[in-house]
VOPAGU-2260 file (C-alpha; in pm, 1 decimal, decimal comma):
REM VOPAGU-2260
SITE   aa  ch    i         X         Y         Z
SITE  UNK   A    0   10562,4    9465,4    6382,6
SITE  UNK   A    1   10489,4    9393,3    6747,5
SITE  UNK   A    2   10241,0    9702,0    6748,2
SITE  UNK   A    3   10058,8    9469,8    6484,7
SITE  UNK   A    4   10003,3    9171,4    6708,2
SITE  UNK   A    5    9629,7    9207,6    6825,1
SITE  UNK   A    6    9523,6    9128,5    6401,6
SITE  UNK   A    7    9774,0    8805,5    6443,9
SITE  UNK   A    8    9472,2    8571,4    6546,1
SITE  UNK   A    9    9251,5    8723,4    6263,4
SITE  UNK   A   10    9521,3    8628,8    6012,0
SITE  UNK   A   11    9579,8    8339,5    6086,5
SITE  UNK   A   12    9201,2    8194,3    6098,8
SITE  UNK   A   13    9193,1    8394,9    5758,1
SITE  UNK   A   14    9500,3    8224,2    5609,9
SITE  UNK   A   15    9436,6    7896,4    5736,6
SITE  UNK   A   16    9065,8    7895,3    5566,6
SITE  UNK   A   17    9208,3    7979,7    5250,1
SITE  UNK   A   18    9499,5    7717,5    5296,1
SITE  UNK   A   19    9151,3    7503,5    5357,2
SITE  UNK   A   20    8980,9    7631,0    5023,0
SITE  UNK   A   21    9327,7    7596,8    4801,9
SITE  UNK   A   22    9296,5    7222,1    4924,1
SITE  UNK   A   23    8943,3    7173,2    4819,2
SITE  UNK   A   24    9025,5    7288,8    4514,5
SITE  UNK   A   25    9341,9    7051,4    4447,2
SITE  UNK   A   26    9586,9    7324,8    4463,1
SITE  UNK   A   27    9781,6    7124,7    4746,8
SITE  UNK   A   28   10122,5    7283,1    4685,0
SITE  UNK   A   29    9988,4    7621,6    4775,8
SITE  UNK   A   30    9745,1    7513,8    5068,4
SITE  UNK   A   31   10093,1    7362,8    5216,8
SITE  UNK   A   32   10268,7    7714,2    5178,7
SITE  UNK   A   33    9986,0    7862,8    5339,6
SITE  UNK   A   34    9999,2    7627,1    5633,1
SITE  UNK   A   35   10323,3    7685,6    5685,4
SITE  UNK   A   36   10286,1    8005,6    5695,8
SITE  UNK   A   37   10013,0    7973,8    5937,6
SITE  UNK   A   38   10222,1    7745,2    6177,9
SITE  UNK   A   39   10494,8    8030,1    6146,1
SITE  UNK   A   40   10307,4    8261,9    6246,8
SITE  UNK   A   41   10152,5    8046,9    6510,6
SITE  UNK   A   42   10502,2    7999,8    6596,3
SITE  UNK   A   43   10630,9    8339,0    6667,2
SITE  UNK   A   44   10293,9    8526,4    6793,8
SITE  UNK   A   45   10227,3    8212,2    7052,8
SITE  UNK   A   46    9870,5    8247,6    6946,9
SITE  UNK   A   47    9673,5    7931,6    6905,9
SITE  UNK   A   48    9814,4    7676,8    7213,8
SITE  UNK   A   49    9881,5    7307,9    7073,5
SITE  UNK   A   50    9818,0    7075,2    7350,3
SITE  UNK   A   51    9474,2    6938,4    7319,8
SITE  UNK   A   52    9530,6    6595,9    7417,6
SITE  UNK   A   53    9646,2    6733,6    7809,6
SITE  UNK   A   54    9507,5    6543,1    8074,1
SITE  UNK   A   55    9364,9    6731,1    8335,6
SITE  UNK   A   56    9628,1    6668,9    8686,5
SITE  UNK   A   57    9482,2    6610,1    9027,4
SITE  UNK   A   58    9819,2    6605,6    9214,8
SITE  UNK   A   59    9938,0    6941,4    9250,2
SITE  UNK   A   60   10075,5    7163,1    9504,9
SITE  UNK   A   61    9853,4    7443,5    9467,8
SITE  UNK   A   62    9601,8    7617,0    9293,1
SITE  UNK   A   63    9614,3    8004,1    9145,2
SITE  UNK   A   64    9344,2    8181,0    8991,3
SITE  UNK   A   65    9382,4    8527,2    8867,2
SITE  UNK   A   66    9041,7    8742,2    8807,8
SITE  UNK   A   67    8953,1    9095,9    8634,5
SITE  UNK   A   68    8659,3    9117,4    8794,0
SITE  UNK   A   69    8573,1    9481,3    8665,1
SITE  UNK   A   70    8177,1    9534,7    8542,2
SITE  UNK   A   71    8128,6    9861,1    8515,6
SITE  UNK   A   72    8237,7    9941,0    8119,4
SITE  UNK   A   73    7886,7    9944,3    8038,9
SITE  UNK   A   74    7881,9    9774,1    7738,4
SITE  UNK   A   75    7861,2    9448,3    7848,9
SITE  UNK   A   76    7529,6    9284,5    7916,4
SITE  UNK   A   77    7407,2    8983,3    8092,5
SITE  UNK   A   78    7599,1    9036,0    8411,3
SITE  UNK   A   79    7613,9    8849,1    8704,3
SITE  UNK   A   80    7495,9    8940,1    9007,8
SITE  UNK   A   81    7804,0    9025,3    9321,4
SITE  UNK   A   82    7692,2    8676,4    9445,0
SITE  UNK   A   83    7751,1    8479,6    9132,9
SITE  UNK   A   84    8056,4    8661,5    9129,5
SITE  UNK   A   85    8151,6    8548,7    9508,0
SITE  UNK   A   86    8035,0    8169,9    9443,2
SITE  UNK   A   87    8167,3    8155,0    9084,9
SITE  UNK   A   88    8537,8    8207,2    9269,6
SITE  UNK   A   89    8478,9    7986,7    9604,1
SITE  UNK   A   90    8371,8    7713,3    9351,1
SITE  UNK   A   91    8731,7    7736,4    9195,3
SITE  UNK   A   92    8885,6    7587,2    9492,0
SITE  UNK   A   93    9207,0    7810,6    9431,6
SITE  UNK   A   94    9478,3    7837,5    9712,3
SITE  UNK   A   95    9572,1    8185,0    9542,0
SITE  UNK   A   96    9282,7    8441,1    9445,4
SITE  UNK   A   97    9414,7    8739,5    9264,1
SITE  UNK   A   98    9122,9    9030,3    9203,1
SITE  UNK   A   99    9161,7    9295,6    8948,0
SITE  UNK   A  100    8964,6    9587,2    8924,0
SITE  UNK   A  101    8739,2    9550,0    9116,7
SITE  UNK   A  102    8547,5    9877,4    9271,0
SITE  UNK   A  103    8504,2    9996,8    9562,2
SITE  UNK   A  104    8127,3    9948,5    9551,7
SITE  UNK   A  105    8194,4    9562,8    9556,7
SITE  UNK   A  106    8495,0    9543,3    9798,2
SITE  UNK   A  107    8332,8    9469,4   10157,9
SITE  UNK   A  108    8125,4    9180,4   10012,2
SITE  UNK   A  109    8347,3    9027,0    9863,9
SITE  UNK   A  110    8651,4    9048,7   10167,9
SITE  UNK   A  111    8345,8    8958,9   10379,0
SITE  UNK   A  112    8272,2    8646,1   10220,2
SITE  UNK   A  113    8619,6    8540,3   10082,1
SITE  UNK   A  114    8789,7    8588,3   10449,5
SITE  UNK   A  115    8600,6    8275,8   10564,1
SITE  UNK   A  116    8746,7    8065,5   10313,3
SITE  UNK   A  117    9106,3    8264,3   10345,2
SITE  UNK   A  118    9295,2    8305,4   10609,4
SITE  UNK   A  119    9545,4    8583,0   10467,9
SITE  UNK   A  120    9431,9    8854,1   10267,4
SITE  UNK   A  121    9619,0    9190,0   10123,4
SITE  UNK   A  122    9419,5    9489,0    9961,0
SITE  UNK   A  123    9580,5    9741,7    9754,3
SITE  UNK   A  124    9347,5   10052,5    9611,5
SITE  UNK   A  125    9433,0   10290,3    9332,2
SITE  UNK   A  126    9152,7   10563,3    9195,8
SITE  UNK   A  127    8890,7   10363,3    9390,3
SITE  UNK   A  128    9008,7   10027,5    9211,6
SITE  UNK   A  129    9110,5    9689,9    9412,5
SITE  UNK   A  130    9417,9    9466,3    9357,9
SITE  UNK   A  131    9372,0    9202,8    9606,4
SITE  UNK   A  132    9502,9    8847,6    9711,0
SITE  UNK   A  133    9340,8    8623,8    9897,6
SITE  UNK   A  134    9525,9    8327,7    9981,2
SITE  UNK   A  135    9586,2    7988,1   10219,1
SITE  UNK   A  136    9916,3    8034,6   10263,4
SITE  UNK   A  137   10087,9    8353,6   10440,0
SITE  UNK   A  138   10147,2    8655,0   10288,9
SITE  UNK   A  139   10517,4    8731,7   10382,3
SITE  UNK   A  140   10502,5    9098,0   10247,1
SITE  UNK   A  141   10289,6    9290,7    9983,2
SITE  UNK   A  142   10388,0    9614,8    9795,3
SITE  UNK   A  143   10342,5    9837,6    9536,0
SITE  UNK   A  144   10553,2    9926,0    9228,7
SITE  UNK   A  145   10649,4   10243,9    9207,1
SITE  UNK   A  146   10874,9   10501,1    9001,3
SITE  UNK   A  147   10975,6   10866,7    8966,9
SITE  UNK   A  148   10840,1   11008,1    8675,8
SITE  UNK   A  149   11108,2   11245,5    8646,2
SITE  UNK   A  150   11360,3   11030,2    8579,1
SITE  UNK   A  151   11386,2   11071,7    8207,3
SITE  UNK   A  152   11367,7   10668,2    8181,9
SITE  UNK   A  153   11011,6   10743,9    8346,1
SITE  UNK   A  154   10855,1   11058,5    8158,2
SITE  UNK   A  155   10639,6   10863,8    7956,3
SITE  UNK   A  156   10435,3   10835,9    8268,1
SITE  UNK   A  157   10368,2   11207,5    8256,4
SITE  UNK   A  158   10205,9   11157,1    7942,1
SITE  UNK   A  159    9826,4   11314,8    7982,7
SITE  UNK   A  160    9678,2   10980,2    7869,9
SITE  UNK   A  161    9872,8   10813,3    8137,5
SITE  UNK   A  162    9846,7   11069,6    8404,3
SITE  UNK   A  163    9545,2   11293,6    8370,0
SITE  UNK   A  164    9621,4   11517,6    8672,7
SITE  UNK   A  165    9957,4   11583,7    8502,4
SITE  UNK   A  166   10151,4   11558,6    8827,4
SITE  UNK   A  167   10522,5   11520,1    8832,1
SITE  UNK   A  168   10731,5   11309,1    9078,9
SITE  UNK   A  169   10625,7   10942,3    9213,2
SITE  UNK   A  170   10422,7   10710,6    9005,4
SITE  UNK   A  171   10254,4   10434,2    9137,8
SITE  UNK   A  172   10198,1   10134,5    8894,6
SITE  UNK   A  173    9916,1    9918,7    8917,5
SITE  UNK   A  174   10157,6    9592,0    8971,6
SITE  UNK   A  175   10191,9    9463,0    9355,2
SITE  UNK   A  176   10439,1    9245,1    9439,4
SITE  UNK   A  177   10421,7    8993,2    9697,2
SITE  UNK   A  178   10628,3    8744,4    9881,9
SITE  UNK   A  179   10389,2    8416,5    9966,0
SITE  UNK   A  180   10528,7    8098,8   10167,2
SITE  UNK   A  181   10378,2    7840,4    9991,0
SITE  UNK   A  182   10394,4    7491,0   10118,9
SITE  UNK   A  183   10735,8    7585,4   10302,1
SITE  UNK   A  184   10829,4    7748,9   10018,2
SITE  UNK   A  185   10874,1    8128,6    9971,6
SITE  UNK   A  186   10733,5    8232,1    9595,0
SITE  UNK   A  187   10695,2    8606,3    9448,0
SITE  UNK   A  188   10386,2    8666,2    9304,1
SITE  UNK   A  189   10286,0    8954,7    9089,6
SITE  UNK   A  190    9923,9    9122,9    9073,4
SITE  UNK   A  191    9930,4    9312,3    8793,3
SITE  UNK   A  192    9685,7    9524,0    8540,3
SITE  UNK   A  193    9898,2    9712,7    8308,7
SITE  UNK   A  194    9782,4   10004,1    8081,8
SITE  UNK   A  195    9448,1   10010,2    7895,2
SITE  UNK   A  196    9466,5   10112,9    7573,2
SITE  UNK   A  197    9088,4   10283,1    7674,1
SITE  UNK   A  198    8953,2   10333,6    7387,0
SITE  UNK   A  199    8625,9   10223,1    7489,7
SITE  UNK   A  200    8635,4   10602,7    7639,7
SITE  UNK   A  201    8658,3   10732,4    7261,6
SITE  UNK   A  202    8369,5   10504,5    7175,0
SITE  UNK   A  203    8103,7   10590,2    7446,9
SITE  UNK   A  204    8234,6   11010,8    7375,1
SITE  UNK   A  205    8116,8   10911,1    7001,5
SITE  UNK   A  206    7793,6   10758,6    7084,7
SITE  UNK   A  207    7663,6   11017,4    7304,2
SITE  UNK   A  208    7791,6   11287,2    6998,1
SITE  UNK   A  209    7542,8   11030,0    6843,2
SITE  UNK   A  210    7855,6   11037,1    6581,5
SITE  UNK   A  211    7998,3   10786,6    6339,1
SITE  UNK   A  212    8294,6   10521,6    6481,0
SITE  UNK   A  213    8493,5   10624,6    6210,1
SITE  UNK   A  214    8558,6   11006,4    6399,6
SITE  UNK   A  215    8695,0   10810,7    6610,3
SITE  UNK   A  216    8972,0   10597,6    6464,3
SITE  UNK   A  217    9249,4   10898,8    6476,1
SITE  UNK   A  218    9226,6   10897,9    6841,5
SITE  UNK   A  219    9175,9   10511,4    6867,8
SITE  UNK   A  220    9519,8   10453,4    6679,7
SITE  UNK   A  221    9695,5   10761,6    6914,5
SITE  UNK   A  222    9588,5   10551,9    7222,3
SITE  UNK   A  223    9722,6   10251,7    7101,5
SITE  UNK   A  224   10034,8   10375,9    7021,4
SITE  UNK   A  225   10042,9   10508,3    7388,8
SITE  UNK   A  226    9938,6   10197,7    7543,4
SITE  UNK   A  227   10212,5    9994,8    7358,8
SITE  UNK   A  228   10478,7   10256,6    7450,4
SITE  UNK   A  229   10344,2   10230,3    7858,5
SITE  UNK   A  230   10312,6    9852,6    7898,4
SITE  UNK   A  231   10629,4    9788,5    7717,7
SITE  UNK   A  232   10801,5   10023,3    8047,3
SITE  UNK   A  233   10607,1    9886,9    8282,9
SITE  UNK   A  234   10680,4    9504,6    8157,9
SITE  UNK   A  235   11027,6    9627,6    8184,1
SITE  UNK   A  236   10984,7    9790,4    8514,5
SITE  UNK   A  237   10828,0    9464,4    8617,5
SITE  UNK   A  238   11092,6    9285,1    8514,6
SITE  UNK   A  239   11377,4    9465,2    8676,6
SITE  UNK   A  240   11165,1    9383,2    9045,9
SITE  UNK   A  241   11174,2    8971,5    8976,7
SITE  UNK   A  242   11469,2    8826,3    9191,9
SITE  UNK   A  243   11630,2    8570,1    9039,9
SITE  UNK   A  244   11674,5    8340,5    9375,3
SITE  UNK   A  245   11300,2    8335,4    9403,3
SITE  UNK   A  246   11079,3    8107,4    9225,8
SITE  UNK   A  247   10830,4    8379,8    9051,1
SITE  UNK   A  248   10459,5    8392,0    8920,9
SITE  UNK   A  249   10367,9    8670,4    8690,4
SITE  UNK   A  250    9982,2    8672,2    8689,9
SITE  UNK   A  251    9706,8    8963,3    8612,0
SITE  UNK   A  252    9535,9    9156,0    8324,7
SITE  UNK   A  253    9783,7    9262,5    8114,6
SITE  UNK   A  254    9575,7    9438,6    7828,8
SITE  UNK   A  255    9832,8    9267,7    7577,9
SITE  UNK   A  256    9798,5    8976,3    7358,7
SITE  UNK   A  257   10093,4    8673,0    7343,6
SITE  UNK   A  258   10330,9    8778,5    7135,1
SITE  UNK   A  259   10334,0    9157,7    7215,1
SITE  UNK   A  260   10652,6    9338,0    7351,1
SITE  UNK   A  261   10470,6    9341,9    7654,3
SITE  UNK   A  262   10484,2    8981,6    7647,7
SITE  UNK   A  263   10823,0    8933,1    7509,7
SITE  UNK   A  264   10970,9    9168,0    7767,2
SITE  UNK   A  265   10893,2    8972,6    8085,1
SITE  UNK   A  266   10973,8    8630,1    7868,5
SITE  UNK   A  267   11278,8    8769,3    7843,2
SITE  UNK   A  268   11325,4    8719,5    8221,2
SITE  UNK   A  269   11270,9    8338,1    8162,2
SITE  UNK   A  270   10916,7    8336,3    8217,1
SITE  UNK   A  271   10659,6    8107,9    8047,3
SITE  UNK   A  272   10338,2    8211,4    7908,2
SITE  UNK   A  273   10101,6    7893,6    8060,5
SITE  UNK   A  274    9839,2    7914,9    7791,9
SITE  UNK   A  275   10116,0    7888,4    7543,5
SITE  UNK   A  276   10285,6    7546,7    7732,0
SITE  UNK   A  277   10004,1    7356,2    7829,0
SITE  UNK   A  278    9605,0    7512,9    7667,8
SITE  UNK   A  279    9447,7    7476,1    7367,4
SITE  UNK   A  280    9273,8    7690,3    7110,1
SITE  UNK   A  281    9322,7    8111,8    7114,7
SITE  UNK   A  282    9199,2    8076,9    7504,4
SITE  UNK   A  283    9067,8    8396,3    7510,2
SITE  UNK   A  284    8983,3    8558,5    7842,4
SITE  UNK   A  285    8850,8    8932,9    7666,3
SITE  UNK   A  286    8462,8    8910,9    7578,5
SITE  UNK   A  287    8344,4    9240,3    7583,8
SITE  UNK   A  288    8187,7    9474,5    7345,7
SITE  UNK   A  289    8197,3    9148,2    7103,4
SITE  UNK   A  290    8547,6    9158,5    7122,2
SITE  UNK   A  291    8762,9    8838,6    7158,9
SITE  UNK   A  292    9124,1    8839,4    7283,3
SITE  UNK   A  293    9363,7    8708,7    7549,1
SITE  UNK   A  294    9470,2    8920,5    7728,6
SITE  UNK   A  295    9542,5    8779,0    8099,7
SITE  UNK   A  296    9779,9    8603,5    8111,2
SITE  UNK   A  297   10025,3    8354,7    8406,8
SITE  UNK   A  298   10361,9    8361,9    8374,8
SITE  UNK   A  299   10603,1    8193,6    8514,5
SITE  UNK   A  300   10989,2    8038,3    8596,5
SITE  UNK   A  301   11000,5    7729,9    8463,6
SITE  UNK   A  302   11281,6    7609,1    8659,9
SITE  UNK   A  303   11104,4    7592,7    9015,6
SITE  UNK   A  304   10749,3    7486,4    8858,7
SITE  UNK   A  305   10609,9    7241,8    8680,0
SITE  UNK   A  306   10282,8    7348,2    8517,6
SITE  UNK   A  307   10009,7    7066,4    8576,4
SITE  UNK   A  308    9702,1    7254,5    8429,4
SITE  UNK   A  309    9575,7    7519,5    8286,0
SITE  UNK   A  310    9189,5    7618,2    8264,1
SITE  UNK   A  311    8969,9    7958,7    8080,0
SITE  UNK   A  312    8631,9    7899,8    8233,6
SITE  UNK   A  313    8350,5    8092,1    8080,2
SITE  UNK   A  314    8098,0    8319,1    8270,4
SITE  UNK   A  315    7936,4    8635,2    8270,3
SITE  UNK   A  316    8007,9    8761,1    8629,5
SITE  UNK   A  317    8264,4    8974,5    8417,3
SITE  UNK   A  318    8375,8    9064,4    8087,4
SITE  UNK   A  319    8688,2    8888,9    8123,6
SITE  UNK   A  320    8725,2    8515,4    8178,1
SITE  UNK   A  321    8963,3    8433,2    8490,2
SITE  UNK   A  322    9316,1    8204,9    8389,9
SITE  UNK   A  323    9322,2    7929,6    8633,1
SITE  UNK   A  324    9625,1    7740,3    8692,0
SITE  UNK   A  325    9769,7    7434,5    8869,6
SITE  UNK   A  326   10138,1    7431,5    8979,4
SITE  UNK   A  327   10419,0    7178,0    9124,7
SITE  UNK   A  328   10756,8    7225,3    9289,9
SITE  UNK   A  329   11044,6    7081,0    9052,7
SITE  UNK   A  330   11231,7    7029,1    9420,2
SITE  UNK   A  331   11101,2    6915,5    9694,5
């Protein structure tokens, strides 16, 4: 069921318009069984946020904004330029800038221009792809996650879609984790940007084939089965890393919907999806190749923070829309 979850926000726009229609048409008892089933389904996929009568916070003890800032899939159009990009994240005003994917190509503009504004910075690259912070407050220690993939909890890893060099032995993850003192406090913060499902890849082999989509789907549905399977493990790797005596924040690209084992692995931590406590609507932060999903996410332990806001700006400086949130300390 949970390999299911990306069609969740289709039906339930679907069923809700018929619930809708059944009402128009004086069938009431059956627009109310749709609707619950709607708010059911709402209910367990964490889909459509409820709060849209939050008032935005001003007092708040810091500020974290987490950014896929990758541009190079080619299909999207209408990008900004590396400037926008910079200014469109100084005009934030976050305390805690975490970069995704972002290439190599755009990496000493953008430290260049973000180390005036912060003091403490920590760059991790993997295949010529960024994971950076850039923060106010001092970065205690940064590292990577990382497994051996033949440890037969691990294999998956030496899956070919996975690992296309096929090697055997240490894995690195794409998930950092960091230990930032914020405000005399010492928080661990995750960078993360789990496993694509990539079929994008299949798409732009099709199109210069000049062949129909529909050659396509065999090997869509293979790599989406794979990508379930891998971000499931590493949500569970990710989990087993989070220590318990540490107030944590889970932020980063997680190519996964709410509701998704990936998802429901790390909630099972204690962590709290933020769009899901405090947005409103589907917040979708996924707009390319006309596609609309959610798929970064913040996460975090309810029981050291207090979430104040959350916000999904739109722009066009990337194909995904950054998750911007605003955070208190329960204790002083």
């Amino acid at each position: 069921m949970k390999k299911l979850i990306l069609i969740v926000p289709l039906l339930i726009m679907v069923l809700f318009v018929v619930a809708m229609f059944l009402l128009l048409l004086g069938l009431w008892q059956w627009a109310v069984s749709f609707v619950l089933v709607v708010l059911i389904l709402n209910w367990w996929s964490e889909t459509f946020a409820l709060h849209p009568f939050g008032e935005i916070n001003s007092h708040y003890d810091f500020r974290i904004l987490s950014f896929n800032v990758n541009r190079a899939h080619g299909f999207s159009v209408n990008m900004g330029t590396t400037e926008q990009l910079i200014e469109f994240i100084l005009k934030q005003n976050a305390d805690i800038v975490l970069l995704q994917e972002y290439n190599a190509e755009l990496y000493p503009e953008v430290q260049e221009r973000l180390n005036y504004e912060y003091s403490h910075n920590s760059v991790i690259e993997i295949n010529s792809r960024f994971k950076t912070v850039f923060s106010r407050f001092s970065i205690e220690s940064c590292e990577q996650l990382m497994v051996d993939s033949n440890d037969p909890k691990y294999k998956l890893f030496q899956n070919a879609f996975y690992n296309k060099k096929n090697h055997k032995g240490i894995e690195v993850l794409p998930i950092c984790k960091m230990k930032i003192m914020i405000a005399g406090r010492m928080v661990q913060v995750f960078n993360c940007h789990l496993m694509s499902n990539n079929y994008s890849v299949v798409i732009r082999n099709l199109r210069k084939k000049g062949q129909c989509i529909c050659y396509g789907i065999i090997p869509i549905l293979k790599r989406l089965d794979f990508g379930y399977k891998a971000r499931t493990l590493q949500a569970r790797i990710l989990s087993e890393h989070i220590d318990e005596n540490l107030p944590a924040l889970i932020c980063g690209d997680f190519n996964d919907v709410s509701g998704s084992a990936t998802l429901h692995e790390l909630q099972q931590s204690g962590l709290y999806d933020s769009w899901w406590k405090k947005g409103f609507g589907f917040g979708y932060t996924f707009h390319g190749m006309g596609l609309r999903f959610r798929l970064d996410h913040v996460l975090f332990t309810s029981k050291q923070f207090k979430l104040c806001n959350i916000i999904v700006p739109r722009t066009n400086v990337s194909d995904h829309s950054p998750t911007i949130c605003d955070f208190v300390f329960l204790i002083k």
